[in-house]
N, CA, C and O of each residue as an XYZ file, in Angstrom:
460
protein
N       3.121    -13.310     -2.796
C       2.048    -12.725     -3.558
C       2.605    -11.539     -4.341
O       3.327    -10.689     -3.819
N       2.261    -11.527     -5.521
C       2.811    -10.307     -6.304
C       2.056     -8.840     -6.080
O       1.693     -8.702     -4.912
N       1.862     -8.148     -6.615
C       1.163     -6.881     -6.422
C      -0.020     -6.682     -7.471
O      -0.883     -5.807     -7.399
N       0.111     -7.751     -8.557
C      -0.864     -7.501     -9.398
C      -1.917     -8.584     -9.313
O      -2.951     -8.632     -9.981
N      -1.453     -9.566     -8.273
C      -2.242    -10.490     -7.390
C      -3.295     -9.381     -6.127
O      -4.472     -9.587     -5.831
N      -2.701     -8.623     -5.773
C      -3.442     -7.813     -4.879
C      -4.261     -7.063     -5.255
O      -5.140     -6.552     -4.562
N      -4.054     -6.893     -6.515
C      -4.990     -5.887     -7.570
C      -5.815     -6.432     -7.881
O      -6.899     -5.851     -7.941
N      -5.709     -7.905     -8.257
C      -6.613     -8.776     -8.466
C      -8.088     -8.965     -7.377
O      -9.302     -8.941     -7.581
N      -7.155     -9.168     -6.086
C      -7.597     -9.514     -4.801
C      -8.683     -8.535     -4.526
O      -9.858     -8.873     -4.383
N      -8.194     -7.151     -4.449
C      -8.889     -6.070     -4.132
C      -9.805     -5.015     -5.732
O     -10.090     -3.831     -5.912
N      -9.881     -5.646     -6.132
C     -10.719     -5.322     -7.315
C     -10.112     -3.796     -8.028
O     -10.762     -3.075     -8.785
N      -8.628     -3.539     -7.527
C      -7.865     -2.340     -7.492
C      -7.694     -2.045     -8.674
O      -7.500     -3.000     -9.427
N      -7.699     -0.252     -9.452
C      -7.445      0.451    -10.332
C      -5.718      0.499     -9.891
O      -5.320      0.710     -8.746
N      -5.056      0.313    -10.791
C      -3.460      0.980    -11.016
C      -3.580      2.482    -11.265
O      -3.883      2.896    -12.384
N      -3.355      3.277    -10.272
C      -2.990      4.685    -10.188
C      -1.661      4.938    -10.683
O      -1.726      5.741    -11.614
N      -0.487      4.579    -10.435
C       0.738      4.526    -10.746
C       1.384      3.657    -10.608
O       1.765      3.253     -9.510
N       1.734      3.035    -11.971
C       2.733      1.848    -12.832
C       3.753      1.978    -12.338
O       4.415      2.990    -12.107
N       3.990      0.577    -12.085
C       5.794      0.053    -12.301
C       5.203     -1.696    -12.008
O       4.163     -2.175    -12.462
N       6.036     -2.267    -11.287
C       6.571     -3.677    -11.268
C       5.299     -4.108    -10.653
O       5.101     -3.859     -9.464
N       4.614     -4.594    -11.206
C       3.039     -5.440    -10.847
C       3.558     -6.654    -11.219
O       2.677     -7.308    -11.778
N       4.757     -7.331    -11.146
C       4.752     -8.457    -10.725
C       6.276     -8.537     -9.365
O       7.056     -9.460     -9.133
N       6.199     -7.575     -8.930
C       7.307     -7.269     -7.548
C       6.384     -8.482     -6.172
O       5.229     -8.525     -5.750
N       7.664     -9.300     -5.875
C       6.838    -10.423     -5.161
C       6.314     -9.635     -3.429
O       6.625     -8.448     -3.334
N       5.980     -9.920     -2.857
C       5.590     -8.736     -1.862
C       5.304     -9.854     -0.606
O       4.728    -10.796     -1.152
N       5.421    -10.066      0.447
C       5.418    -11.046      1.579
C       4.722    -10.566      2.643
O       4.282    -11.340      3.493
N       4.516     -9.016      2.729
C       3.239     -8.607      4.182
C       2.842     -7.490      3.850
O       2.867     -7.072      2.692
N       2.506     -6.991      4.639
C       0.921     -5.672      4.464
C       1.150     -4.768      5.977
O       1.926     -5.043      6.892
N       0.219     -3.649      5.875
C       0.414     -3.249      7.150
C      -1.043     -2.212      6.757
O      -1.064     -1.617      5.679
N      -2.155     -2.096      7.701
C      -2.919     -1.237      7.164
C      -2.691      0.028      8.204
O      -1.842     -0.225      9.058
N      -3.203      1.157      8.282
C      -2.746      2.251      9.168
C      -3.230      3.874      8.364
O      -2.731      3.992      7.245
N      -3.833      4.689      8.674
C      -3.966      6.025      8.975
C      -3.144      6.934      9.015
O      -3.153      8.011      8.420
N      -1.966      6.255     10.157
C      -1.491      7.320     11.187
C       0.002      6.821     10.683
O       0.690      5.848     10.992
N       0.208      8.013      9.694
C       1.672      7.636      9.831
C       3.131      7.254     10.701
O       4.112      6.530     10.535
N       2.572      8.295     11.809
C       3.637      8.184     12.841
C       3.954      6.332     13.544
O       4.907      5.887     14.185
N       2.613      5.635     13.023
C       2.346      4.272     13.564
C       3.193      2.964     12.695
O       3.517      1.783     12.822
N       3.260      3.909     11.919
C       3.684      3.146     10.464
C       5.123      3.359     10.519
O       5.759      2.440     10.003
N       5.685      4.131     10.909
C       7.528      4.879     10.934
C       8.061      4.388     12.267
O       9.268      4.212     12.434
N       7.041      4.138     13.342
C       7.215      3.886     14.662
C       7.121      1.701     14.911
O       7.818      1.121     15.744
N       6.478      1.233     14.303
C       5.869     -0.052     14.369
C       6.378     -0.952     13.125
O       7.229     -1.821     13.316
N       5.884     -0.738     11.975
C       6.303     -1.221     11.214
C       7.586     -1.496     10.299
O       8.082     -0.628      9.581
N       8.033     -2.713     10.400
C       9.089     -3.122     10.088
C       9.200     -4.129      8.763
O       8.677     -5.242      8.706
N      10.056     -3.452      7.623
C      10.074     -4.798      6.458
C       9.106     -5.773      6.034
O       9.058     -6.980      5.798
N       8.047     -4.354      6.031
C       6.738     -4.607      5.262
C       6.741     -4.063      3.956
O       7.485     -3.092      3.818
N       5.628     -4.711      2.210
C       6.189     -4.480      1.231
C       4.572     -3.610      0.716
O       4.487     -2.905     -0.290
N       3.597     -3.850      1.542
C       2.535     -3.121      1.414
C       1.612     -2.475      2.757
O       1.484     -2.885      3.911
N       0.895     -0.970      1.852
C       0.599     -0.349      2.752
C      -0.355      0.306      2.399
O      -0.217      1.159      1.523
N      -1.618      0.057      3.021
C      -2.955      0.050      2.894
C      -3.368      1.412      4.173
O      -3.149      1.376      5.384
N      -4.009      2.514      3.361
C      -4.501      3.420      3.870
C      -5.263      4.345      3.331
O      -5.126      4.748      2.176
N      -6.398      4.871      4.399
C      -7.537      6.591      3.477
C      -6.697      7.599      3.800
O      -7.264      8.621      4.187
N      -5.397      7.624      3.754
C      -5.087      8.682      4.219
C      -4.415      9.491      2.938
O      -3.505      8.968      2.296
N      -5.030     11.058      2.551
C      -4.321     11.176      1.248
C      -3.601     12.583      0.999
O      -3.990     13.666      0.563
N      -2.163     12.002      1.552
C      -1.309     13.406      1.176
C       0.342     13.095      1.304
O       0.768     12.116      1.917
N       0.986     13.832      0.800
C       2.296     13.539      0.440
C       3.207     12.788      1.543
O       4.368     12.501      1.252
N       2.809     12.551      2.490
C       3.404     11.887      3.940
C       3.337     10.883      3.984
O       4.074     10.214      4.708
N       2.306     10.319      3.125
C       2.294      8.969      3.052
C       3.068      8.318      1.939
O       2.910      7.098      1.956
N       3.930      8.787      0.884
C       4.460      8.206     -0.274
C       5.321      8.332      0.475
O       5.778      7.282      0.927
N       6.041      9.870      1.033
C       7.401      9.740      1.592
C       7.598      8.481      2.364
O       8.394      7.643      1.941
N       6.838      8.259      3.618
C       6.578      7.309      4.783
C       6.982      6.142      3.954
O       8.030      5.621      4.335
N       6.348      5.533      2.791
C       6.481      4.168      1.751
C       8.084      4.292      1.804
O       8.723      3.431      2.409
N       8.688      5.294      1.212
C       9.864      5.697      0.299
C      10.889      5.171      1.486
O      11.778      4.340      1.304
N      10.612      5.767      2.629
C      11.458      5.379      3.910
C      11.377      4.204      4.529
O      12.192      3.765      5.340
N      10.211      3.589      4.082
C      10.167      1.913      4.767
C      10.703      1.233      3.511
O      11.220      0.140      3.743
N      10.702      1.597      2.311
C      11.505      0.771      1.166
C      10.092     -0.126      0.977
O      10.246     -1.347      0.976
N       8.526      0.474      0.794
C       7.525     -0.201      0.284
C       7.411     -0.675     -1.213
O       8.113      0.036     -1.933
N       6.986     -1.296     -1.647
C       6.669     -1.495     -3.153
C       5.647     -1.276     -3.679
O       5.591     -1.350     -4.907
N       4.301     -0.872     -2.780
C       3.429     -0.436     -3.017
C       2.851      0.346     -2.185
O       3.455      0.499     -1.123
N       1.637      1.029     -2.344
C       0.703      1.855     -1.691
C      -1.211      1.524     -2.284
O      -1.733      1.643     -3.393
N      -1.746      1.110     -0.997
C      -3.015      0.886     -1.860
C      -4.080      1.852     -0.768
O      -4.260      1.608      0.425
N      -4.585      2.782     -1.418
C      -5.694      3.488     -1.173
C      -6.860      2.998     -1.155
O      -7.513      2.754     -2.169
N      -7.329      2.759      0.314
C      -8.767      2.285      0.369
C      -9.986      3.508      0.414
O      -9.745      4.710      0.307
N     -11.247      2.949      0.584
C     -12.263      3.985      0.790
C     -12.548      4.615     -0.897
O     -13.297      5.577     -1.063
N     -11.878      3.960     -2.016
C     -12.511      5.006     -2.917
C     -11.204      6.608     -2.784
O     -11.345      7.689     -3.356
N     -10.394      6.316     -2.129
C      -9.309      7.481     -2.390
C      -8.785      7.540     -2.778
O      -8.152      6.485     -2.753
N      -7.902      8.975     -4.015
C      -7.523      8.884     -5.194
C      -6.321      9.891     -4.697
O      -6.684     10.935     -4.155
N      -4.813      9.627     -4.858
C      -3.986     10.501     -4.940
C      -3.703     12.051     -5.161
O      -4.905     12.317     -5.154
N      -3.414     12.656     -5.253
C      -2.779     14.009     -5.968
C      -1.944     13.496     -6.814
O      -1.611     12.313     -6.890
N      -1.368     14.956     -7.881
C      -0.534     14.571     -8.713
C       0.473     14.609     -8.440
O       1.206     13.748     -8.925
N       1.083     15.670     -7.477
C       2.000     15.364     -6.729
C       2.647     14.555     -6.065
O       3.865     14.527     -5.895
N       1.500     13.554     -5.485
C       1.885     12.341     -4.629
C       2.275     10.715     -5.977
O       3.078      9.784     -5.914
N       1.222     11.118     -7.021
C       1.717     10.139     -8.016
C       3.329     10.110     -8.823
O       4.019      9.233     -9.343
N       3.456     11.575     -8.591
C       4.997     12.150     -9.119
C       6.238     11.831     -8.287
O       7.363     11.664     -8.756
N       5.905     11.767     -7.019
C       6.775     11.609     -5.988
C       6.759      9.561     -6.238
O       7.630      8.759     -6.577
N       5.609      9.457     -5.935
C       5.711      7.557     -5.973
C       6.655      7.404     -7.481
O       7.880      7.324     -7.382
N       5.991      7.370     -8.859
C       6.921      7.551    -10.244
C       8.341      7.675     -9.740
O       9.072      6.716     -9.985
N       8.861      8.714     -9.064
C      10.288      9.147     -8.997
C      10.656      7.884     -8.084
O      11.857      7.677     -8.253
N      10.045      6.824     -7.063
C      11.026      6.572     -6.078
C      10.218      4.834     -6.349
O      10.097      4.007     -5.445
N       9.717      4.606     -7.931
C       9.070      3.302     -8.135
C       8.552      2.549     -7.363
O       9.011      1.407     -7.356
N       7.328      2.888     -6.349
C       6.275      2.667     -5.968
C       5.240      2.562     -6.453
O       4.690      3.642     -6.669
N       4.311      1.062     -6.939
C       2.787      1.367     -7.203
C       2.242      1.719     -6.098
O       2.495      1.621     -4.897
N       0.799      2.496     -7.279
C      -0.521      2.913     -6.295
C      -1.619      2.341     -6.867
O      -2.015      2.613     -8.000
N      -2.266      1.342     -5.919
C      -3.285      1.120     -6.323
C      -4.580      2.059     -5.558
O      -4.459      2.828     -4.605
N      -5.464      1.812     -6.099
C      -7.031      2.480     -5.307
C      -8.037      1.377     -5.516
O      -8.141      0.632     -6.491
N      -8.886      1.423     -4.217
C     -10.134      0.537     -4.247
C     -10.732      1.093     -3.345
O     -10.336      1.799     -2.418
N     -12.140      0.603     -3.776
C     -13.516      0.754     -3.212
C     -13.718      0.304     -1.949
O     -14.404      0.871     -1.099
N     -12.984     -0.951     -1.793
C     -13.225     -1.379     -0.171
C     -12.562     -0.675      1.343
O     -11.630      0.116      1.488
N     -13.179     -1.119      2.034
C     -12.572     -0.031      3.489
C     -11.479     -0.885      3.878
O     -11.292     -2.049      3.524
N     -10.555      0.050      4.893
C      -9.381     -0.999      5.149
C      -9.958     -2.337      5.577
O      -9.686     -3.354      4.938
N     -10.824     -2.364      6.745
C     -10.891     -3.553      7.299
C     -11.171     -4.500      6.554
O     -10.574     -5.532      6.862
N     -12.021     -4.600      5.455
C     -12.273     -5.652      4.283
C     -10.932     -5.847      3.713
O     -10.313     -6.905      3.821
N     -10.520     -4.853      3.134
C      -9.124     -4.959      2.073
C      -8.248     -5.702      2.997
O      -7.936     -6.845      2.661
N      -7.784     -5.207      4.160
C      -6.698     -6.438      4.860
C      -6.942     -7.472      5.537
O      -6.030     -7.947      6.214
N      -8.412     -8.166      5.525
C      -8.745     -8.922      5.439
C      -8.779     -9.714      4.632
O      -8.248    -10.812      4.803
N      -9.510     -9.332      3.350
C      -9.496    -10.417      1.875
C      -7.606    -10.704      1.567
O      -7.341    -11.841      1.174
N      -6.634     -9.917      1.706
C      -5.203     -9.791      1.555
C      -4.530    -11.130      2.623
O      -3.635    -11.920      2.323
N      -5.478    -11.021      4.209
C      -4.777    -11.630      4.875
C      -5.292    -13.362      4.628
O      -4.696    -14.403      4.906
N      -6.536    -13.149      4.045
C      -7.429    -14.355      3.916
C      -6.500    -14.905      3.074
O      -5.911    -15.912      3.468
N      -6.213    -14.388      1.845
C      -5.731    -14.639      0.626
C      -4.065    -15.129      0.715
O      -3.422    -15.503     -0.266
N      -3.445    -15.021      2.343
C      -2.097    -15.243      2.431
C      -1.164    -14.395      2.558
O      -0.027    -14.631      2.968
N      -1.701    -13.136      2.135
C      -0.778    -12.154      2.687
C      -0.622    -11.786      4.242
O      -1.522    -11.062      4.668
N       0.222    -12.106      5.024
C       0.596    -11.864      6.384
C       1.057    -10.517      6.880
O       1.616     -9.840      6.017
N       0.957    -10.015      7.994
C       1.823     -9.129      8.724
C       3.301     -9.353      9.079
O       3.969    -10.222      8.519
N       3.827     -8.475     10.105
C       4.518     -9.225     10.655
C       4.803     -8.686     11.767
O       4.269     -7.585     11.894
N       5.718     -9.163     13.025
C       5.110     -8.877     14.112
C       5.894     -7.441     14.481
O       7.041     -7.030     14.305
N       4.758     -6.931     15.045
C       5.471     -5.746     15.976
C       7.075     -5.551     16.897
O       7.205     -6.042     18.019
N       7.971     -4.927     16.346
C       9.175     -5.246     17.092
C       9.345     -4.159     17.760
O      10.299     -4.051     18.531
């Protein structure tokens, strides 16, 4: 699934441009960063309300290709500057995680397992 397939999926605004057609193979939704640095492994998206610079870094260190903000949450400029520098999209949508990685997982996008 590409990323501009997910945009599609999730009715998502592009916050910050780059490769919306980067092919992307799993998801991971999560809050809690420490869960995400601790659990998740060679995942290419990452679905969260959580909104502050810990979470682009967190992307930057798993080697994500995207970041999608649920709940209607909108970045800083800072955090869009930091994603820009290390070519990460951001999308934003209206839906809550549990819908968004649902319609994603419905749609074929998978996890993958906890190691």
């Amino acid at each position: 699934m590409t990323i501009n397939e997910i945009k599609e999926i999730l009715n998502a605004e592009v916050v910050c441009d780059g490769n919306l057609n980067a092919e992307v193979l799993s998801a991971c939704g999560s809050d809690m960063m420490s869960d995400v640095l601790a659990f998740v492994k060679d995942q290419a998206v990452l679905l969260t309300g959580l909104v502050n610079a810990q979470v682009i870094r967190t992307a930057v260190m798993m080697d994500m290709a995207c970041v999608v903000f649920v709940r209607s949450k909108k970045p800083t400029a800072d955090m869009i500057e930091i994603a820009k520098e290390s070519g990460i999209v951001i999308l934003a949508t209206d839906k809550r995680m549990y819908e968004a990685c649902g319609q994603l997982y419905e749609s074929g996008l998978k996890g993958t397992n906890v190691r």
